[in-house]
ZAMARGU-4260 file (C-alpha; in steps of 0.2 Angstrom, whole numbers, plus 5000, padded with zeros to 4 digits):
<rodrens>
0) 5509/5298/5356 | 5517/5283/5347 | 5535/5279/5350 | 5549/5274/5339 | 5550/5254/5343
5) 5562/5251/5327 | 5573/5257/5314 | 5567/5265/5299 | 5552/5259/5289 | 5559/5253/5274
10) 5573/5243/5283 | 5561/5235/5295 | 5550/5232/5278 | 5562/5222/5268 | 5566/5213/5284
15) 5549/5208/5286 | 5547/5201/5268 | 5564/5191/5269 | 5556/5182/5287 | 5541/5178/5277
20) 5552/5170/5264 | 5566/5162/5274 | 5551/5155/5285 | 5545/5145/5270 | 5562/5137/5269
25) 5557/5126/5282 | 5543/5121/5270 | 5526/5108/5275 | 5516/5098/5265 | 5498/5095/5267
30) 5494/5082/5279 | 5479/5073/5281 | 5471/5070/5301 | 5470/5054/5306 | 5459/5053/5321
35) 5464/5051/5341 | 5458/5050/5357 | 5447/5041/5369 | 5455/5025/5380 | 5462/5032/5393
40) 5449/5045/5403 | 5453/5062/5405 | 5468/5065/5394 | 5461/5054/5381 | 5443/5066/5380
45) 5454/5081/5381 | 5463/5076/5366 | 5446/5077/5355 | 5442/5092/5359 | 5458/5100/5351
50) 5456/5089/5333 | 5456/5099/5316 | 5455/5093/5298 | 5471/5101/5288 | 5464/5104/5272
55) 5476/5111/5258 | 5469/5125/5248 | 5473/5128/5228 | 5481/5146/5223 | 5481/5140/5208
60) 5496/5148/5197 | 5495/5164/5208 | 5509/5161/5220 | 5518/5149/5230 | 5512/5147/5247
65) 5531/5153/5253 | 5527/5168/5244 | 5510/5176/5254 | 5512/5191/5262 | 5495/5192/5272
70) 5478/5183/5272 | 5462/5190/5279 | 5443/5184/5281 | 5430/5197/5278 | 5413/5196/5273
75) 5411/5176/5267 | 5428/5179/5257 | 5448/5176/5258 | 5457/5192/5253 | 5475/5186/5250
80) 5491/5196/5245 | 5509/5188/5239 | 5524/5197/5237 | 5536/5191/5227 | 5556/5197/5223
85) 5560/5196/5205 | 5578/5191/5200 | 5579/5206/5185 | 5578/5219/5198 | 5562/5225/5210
90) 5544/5214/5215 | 5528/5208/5210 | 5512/5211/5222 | 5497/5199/5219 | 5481/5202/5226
95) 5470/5188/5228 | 5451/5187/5232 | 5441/5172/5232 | 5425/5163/5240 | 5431/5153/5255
100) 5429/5137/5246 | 5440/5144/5232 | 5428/5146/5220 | 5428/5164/5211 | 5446/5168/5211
105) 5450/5184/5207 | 5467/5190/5204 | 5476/5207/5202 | 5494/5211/5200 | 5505/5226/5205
110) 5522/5230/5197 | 5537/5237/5208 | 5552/5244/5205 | 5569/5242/5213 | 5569/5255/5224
115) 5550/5254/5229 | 5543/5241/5244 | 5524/5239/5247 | 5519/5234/5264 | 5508/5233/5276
120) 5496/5228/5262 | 5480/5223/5269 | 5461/5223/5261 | 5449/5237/5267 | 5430/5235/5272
125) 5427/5238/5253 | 5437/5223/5246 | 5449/5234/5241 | 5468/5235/5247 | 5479/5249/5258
130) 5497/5249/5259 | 5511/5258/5262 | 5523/5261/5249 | 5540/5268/5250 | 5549/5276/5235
135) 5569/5277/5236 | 5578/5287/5225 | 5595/5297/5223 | 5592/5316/5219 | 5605/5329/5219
140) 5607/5342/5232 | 5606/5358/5226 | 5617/5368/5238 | 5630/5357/5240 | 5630/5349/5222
145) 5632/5331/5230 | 5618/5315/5228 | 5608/5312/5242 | 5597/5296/5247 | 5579/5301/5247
150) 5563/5291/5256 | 5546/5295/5252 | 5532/5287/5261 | 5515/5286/5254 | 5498/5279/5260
155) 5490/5271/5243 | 5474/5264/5241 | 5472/5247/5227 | 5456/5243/5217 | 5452/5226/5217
160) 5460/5225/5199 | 5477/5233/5206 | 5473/5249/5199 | 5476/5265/5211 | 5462/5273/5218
165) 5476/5285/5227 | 5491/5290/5236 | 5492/5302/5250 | 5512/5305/5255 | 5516/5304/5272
170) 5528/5314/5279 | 5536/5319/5297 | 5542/5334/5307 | 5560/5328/5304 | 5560/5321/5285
175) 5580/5313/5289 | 5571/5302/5304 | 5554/5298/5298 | 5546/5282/5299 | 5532/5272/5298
180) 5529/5258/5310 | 5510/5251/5307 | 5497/5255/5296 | 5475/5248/5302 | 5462/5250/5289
185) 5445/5252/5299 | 5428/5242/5301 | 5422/5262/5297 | 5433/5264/5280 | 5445/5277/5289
190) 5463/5271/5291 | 5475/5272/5305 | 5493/5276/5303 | 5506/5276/5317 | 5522/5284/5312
195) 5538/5294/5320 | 5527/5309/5326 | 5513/5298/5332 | 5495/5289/5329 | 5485/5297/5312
200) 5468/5297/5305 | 5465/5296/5285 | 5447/5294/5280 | 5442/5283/5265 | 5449/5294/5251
205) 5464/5297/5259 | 5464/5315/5267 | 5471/5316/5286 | 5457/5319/5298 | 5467/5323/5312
210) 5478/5316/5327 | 5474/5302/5340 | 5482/5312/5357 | 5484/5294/5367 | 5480/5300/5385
215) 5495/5290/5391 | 5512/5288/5380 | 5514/5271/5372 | 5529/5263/5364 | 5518/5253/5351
220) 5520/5241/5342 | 5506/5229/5333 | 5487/5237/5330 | 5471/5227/5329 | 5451/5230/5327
225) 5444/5215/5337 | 5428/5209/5336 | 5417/5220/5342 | 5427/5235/5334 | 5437/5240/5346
230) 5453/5247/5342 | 5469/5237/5353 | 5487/5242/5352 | 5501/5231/5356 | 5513/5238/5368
235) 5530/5236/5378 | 5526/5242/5397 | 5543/5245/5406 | 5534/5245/5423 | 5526/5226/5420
240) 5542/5222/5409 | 5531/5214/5396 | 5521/5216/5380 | 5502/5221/5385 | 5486/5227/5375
245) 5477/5242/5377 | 5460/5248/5369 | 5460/5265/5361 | 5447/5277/5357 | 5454/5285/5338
250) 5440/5302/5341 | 5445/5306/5360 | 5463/5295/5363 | 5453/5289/5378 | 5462/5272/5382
255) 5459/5256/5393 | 5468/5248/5405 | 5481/5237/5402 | 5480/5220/5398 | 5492/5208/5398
260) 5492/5189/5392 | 5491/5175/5404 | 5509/5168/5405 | 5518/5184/5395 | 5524/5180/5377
265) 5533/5165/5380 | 5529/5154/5367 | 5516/5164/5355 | 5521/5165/5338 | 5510/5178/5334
270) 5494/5185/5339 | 5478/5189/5327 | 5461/5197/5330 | 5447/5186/5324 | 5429/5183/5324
275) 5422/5172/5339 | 5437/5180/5351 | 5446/5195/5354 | 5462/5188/5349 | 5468/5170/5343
280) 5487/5166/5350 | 5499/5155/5337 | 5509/5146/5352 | 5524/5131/5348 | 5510/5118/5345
285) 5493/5124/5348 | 5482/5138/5343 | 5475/5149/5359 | 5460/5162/5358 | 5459/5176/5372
290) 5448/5189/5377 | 5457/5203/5385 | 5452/5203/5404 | 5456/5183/5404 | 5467/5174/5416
295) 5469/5159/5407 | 5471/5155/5386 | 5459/5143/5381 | 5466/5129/5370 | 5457/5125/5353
300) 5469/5118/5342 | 5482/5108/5345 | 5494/5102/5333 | 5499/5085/5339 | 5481/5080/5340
305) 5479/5086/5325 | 5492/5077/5315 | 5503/5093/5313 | 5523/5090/5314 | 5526/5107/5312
310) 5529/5119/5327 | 5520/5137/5320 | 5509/5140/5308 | 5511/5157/5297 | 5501/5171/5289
315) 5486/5164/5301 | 5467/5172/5301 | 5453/5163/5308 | 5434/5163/5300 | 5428/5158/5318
320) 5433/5148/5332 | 5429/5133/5321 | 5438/5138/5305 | 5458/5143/5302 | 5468/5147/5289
325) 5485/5147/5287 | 5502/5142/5279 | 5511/5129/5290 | 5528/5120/5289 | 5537/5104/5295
330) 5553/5091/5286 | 5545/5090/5270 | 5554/5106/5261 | 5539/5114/5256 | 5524/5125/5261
335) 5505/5122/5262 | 5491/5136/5260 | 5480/5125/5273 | 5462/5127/5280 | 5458/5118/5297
340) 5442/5114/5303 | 5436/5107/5318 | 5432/5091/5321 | 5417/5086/5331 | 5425/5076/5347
345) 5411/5060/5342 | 5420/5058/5326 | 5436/5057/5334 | 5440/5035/5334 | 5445/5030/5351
350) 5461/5025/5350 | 5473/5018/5370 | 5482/5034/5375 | 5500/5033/5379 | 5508/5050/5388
355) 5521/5061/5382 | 5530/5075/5394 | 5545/5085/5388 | 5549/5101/5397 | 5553/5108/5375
360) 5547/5100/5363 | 5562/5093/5351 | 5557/5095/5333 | 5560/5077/5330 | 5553/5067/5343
365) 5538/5078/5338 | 5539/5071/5321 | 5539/5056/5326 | 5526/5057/5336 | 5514/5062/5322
370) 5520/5048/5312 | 5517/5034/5324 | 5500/5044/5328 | 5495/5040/5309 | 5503/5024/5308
375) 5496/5017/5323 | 5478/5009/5325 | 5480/5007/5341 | 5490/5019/5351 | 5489/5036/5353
380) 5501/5049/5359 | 5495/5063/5366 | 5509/5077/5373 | 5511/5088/5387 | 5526/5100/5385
385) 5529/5107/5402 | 5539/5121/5395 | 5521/5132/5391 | 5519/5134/5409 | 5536/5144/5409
390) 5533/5163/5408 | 5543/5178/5407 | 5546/5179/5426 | 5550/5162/5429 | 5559/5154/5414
395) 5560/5135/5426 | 5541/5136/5429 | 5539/5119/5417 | 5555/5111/5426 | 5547/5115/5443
400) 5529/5109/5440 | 5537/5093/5429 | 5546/5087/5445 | 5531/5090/5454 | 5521/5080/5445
405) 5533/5067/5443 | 5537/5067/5461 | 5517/5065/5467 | 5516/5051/5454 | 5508/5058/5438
410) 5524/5050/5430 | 5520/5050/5409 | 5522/5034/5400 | 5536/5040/5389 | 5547/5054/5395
415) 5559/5065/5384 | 5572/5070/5396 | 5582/5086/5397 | 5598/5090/5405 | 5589/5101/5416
420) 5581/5087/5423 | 5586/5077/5440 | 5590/5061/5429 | 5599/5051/5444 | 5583/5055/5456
425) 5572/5047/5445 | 5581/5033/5441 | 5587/5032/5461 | 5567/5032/5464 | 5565/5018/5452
430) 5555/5029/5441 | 5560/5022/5424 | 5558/5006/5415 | 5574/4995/5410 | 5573/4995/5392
435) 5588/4981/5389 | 5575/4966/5391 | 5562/4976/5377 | 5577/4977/5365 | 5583/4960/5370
440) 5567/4952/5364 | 5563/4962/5349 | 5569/4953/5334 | 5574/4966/5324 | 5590/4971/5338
445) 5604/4964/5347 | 5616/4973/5358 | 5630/4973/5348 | 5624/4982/5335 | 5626/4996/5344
450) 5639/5007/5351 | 5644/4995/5368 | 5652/5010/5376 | 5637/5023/5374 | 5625/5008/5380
455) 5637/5006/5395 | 5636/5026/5398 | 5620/5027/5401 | 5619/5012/5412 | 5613/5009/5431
460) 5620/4995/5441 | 5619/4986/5423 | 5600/4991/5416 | 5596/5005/5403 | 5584/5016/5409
465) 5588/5028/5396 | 5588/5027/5375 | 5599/5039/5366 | 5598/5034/5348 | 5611/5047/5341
470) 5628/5056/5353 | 5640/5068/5350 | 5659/5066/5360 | 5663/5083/5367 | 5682/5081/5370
475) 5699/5094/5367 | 5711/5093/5354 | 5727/5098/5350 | 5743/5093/5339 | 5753/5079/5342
480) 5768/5085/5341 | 5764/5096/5356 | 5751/5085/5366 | 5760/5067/5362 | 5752/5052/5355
485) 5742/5045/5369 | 5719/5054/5374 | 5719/5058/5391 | 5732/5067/5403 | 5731/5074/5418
490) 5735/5094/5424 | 5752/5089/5425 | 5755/5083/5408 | 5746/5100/5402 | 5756/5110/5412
495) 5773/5101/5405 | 5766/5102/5387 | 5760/5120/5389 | 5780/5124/5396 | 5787/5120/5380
500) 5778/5130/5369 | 5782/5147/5364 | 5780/5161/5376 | 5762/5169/5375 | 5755/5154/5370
505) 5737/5152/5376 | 5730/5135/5382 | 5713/5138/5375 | 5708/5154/5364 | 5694/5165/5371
510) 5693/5157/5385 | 5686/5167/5403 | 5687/5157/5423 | 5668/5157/5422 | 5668/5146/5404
515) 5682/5137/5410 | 5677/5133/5427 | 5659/5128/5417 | 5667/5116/5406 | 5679/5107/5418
520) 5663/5105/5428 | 5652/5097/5413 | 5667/5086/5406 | 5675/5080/5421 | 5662/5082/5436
525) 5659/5064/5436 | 5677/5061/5444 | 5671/5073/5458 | 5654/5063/5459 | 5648/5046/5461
530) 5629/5048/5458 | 5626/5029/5460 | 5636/5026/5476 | 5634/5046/5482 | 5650/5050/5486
535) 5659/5066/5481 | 5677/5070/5480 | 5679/5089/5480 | 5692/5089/5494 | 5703/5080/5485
540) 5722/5087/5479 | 5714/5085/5461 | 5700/5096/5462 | 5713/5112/5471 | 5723/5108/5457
545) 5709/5111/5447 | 5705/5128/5454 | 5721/5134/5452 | 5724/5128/5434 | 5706/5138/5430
550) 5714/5153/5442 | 5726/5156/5427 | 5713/5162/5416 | 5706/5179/5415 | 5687/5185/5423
555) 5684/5192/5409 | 5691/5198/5392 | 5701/5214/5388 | 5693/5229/5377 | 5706/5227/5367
560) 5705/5207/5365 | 5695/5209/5348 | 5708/5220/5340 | 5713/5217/5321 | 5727/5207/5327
565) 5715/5193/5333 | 5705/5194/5320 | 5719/5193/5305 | 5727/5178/5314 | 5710/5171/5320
570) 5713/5154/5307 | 5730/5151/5308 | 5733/5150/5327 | 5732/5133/5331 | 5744/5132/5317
575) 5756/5144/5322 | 5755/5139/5341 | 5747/5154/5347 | 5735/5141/5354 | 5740/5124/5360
580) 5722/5117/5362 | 5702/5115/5356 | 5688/5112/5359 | 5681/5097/5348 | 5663/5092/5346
585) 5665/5077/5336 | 5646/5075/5330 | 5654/5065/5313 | 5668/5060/5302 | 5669/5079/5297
590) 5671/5085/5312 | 5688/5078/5316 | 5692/5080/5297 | 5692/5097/5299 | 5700/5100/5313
595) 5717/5088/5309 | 5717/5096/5292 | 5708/5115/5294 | 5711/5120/5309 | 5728/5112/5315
600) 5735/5106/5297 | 5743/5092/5305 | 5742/5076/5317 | 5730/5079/5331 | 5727/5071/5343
605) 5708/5068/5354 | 5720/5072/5371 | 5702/5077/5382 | 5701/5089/5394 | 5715/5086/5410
610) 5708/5072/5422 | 5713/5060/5436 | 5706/5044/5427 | 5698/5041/5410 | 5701/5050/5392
615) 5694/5067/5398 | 5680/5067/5384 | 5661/5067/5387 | 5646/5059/5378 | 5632/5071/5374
620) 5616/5065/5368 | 5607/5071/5354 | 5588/5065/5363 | 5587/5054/5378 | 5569/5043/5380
625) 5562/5037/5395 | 5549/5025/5401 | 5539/5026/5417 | 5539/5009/5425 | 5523/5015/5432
630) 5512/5015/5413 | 5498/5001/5411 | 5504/5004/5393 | 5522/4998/5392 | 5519/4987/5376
635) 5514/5000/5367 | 5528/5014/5373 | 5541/5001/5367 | 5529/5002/5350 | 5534/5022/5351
640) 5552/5020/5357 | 5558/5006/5344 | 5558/5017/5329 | 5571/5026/5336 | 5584/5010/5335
645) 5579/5006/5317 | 5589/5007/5304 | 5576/5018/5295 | 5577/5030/5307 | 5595/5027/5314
650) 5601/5030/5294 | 5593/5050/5293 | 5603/5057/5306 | 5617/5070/5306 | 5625/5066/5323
655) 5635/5049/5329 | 5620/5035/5327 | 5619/5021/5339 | 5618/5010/5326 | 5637/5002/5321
660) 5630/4997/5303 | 5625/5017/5299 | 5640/5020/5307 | 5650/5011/5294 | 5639/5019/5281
665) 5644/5035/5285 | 5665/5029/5284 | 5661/5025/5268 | 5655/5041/5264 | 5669/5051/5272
670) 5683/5041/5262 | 5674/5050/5245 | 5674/5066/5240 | 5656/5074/5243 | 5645/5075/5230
675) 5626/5085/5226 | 5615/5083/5213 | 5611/5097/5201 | 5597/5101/5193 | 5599/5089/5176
680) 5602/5075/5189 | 5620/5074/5188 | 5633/5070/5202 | 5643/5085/5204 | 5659/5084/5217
685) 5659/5097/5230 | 5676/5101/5236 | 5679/5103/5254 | 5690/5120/5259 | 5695/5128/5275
690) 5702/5148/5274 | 5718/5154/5283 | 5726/5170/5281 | 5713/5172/5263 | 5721/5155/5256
695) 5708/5140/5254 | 5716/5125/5260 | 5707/5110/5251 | 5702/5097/5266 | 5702/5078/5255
700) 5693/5064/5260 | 5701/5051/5272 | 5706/5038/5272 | 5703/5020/5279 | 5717/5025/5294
705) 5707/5039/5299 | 5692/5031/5299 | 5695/5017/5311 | 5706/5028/5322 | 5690/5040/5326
710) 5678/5025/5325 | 5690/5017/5341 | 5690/5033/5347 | 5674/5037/5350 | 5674/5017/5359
715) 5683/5023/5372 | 5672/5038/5378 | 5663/5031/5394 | 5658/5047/5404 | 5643/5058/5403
720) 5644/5076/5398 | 5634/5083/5415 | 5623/5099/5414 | 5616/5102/5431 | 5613/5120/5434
725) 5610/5120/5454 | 5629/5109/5454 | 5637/5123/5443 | 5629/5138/5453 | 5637/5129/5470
730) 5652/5129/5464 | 5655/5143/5455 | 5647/5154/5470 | 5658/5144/5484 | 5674/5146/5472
735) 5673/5166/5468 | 5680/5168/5485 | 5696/5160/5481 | 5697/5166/5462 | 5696/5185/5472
740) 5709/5180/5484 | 5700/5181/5498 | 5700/5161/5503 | 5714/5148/5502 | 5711/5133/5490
745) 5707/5122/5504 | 5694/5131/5512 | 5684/5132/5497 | 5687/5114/5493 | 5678/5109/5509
750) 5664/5120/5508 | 5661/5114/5491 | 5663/5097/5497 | 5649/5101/5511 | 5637/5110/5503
755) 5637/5095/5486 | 5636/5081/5496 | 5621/5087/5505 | 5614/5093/5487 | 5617/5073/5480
760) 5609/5066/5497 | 5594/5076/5493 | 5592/5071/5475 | 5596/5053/5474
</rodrens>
């Protein structure tokens, strides 16, 4: 019998519709494939064999794209239905069929009111349209004499003009807890319901024929007729700990074994039956098809070879294993109904290949991966994101296999590099290219045009094997009258500052030994760590300070840390002094805006976090780019890597650029008031606010003081933030033993000391 896997139908109804529309916010326009492939052997043919044309398809003045509930291919037509939310109060179903080249539209339209939602609407083996509606209405109780909330449920049936054939209601054992969870028309006209109680079946006029009596109790989810009209259901095994599919028989509840997906449901935005498989898989970047009983997906589409920028596509059905349809997304702000359609690999140009490897793909790197794929006659990039090898068991499996690679020499041309990765090993094994003498002799850059300090960060021994074309400075703030005039300070100064405040004052709000001990690690590990020279300084005075400073806070928050108190004076604390410090992630202008006049009302000043030397504040960077000094290609890498520096590119983003020039740009901008245009083309101000205690605090633009101030600020910042998950897990295992009492500072330190150093020998 089904199982409850949700909350009630009409909740989980409206949610469903308001995805759909918030996932066309990220919008996509058409795009047009430019053709790939072929210089470079295997990974060159590889990439032709994934190519499809994207085609946009005309609704004509039937619906936005952002709008379309469900599409369906049956029987050499498109059968597509929109939903749409009418501002006066309650929706407007469309039904929409046409020929697959968009000829012989037909179009039908439903009326809604307020308090009724259709769903699961779907075309039947007829051409006609199933769905389950659900009325809402108040009705008064007659023995109490009070207004109750009443849900109907009803399975209806829609001609192909929107008239209604008919409605059967549904109805449970316990009317207060009923719900519907899925709804399958059938090959065979009958329809399959699963709701509260369990799995139904309603022949084609709509009577219940009887109950499907599963032979094994199932907590389902998604319901599917595959190709050669077997009935699948979707559902969560707790003894495999993951989702798996399972063929049932509606007449005898006979079912199958289970099945589950090669490499679990990382990764799959959505799973569809089809003709040519048993299922097509919508993964971050590629379509998949799967017949149950595989061990491995099979590729067939993959976006990047494609000329796809977006990540997913939506509301997906396939014709065949040669023909998709879908609404896909990427920067552009709008969606696209599109049809893809493979492209024989001979008519794919052969173009040289360069290598991508990431371990996640980051949305704009992709981006600009598509772009230079279009722009480029050429090159071609062609990617491989490690991070579809990671499966629900083993989250690392795309790190691990990366570094295997990369450590048996298949080292890709360009490299996106995450902080998960052993940067200093690779760059100790002399596995990435010096990019100083590429910009050097590129016309278009100099040096100086760029942040010297950031460029100087993310040196080795005086070459830059890394580009980061945008940063953020993680550091800690706090007021100056408390904290002085001067960033950086060591424990003592905190300690001396903290001693004049008022007593209960916390250092930092919300703050456990775990986060703590984290933080201190990630901002100030490098003066425990010399990864260029390999010496480490964890049995140091500095670092048992440490400890105990982070021994002050608690393991983990109170019940009663959350009360109404907290909550009432969450805004004004750092005003009031409850609070003497923040954390400050100064991505802008804004940022620090905000905190000197929002969150502190006063002076502030960058102190950082308490260290022995420097300014205690950490760049973070928002991509990092590599290249292999291994690639036959270098010429052409630099070709990819360039754009990153332009001004062009450096001008678009939302974080610290590289570029001094955009950075002077954006002072300008943050010495005005704000500004949007409205819908006559206006400039309209915007006024900036922050809320304490229910009072708006207006936060003005700053001025050319300010500016500078941060702009020198930010020139100081010479240390790496530092995310190295097997550092963090040695020391916080080798310091719970001291936070619990049981070891002395000392003892810990050494340990600590032992156990790192051999840790850096091994990865250098």
């Amino acid at each position: 019998m089904g199982k409850k896997i949700g909350k009630n139908y009409k909740s989980a109804a409206v949610k469903n519709l308001k995805r759909r529309i918030l996932c066309g916010l990220a919008g996509l326009a058409a795009l047009a494939l430019t053709a790939c492939g072929g210089g470079d052997g295997e990974a060159s043919e590889k990439s032709k064999e994934h190519v499809y044309r994207s085609e946009q398809m005309d609704l004509g003045a039937v619906g936005d794209p952002n709008e379309i509930n469900d599409i369906k291919v049956m029987d050499g037509r498109l059968y597509i239905t929109t939903y749409t939310w009418k501002e006066e109060g309650g929706s407007l179903i469309r039904l929409i069929s046409q020929n697959m080249d968009g000829t012989d539209a037909k179009t039908a339209e439903v009326e809604a009111g307020e308090n009724t939602y259709y769903s699961n609407i779907s075309a039947d083996a007829e051409g006609n349209y199933v769905a389950i509606v659900n009325d809402s209405y108040e009705e008064t109780d007659n023995s109490a004499g009070e207004s109750v909330w009443v849900n109907k449920y009803y399975l209806v049936k829609l001609g192909q003009t929107g008239n209604e054939l008919w409605r059967t209601e549904l109805t449970g054992k316990d009317p207060d807890m009923y719900w519907i969870n899925n709804m399958l028309p059938m090959a065979d006209g009958r329809i399959m319901v699963c709701d509260a109680d369990g799995m139904f079946l309603f022949d084609a006029q709509g009577n219940k024929t009887g109950e499907i009596k599963l032979q094994k109790e199932l907590e389902i989810g998604s319901m599917y007729q595959i190709r050669d009209g077997s009935i699948v259901v979707r559902s969560y095994s707790s003894e495999k700990n993951a989702d798996v599919l399972t063929k049932v028989n509606p007449d005898t509840g006979e079912i199958s074994e289970e099945y589950t997906i090669p490499g679990g449901s990382n990764g799959y935005g959505g799973l569809y039956a089809g003709k040519g498989f048993d299922f097509y898989l919508l993964g971050s970047g590629s379509i998949y098809a799967y017949n149950l009983g595989d061990t491995e997906l099979t590729e067939l589409m993959n976006f990047i070879d494609s000329d796809l920028s977006g990540y997913y596509i939506y509301n997906f059905a396939a014709a065949d294993e040669n023909e998709f349809y879908g609404i896909t997304d990427d920067d552009t702000g709008s969606l696209a109904f599109m049809k893809f359609t493979k492209v024989d690999p001979k008519d794919v140009k052969d173009k040289i290949v360069l290598t991508l490897a990431c371990n996640g793909f980051d949305w704009d790197v992709r981006r600009q991966v598509v772009a230079f794929n279009k722009s480029s006659q050429e090159y071609r990039i062609v990617v491989e994101d490690y991070s579809n090898y990671n499966t629900d068991e083993d989250y690392t499996a795309g790190l691990t296999r990366l570094n295997a690679d990369i450590a048996s020499g298949k080292v890709p041309d360009i490299l996106v590099v995450g902080y998960s990765m052993p940067i200093d090993s690779y760059v100790a094994k002399g596995l990435f290219e010096d990019l100083y003498p590429f910009i050097d002799k590129d016309g278009d850059f100099n040096r100086e045009d760029f942040f010297p300090n950031v460029l100087k960060a993310y040196e080795t021994d005086g070459k830059l094997y890394r580009l980061v074309p945008s940063f953020t400075v993680q550091t800690v703030a706090g007021k100056t009258a408390n904290v002085g005039t001067e960033s950086g300070w060591s424990l003592d100064d905190l300690n001396a500052a903290m001693g004049k405040m008022p007593e209960g004052t916390q250092v930092f709000s919300e703050m456990t030994r775990d986060v703590m001990l984290n933080n201190s690690i990630q901002m100030s590990g490098s003066q425990f760590i010399n990864w260029k020279t390999g010496e480490c300084h964890f049995n140091t005075e500095e670092f048992m300070d440490l400890l105990a400073f982070i021994n002050q806070f608690p393991e983990q928050l109170g019940d009663d840390y959350y009360n109404d108190s907290f909550w009432q004076g969450y805004d004004s604390m750092w005003r009031e002094d409850k609070v003497l410090l923040t954390y400050v992630y100064l991505s802008n202008f804004e940022s620090y805006n905000y905190a000197k006049k929002g969150t502190f009302g006063e002076n502030i000043t960058l102190v950082g976090f308490p260290v022995r030397e420097g300014n205690g504040a950490a760049i973070s960077s928002g991509i990092e780019l590599a290249m292999s000094a291994k690639s036959k290609q270098k010429e052409g890498a630099w070709q990819f890597l360039r754009y990153f520096l332009t001004e062009e590119y450096q001008e678009k983003l939302y974080q610290w650029p590289l570029s001094m020039k955009q950075v002077e740009r954006l002072a300008q901008e943050a010495m005005k008031v704000p500004t949007y245009e409205d819908e006559n083309g206006n400039l309209v101000e915007m006024e900036q606010t922050y809320m304490v205690n229910g009072v708006e605090i207006p936060i003005t633009p700053m001025s050319r003081e300010e500016v500078d101030e941060v702009i020198a600020y930010v020139k100081t910042v010479d240390q790496l933030y530092s995310y190295n998950e097997a550092l963090l897990n040695i020391v916080a295992e080798e310091a719970a033993p001291y936070f619990e009492g049981q070891k002395n500072a000392k003892e810990v330190a050494d340990i600590i000391q032992s156990r790192v150093q051999i840790y850096v020998n091994e990865n250098r």
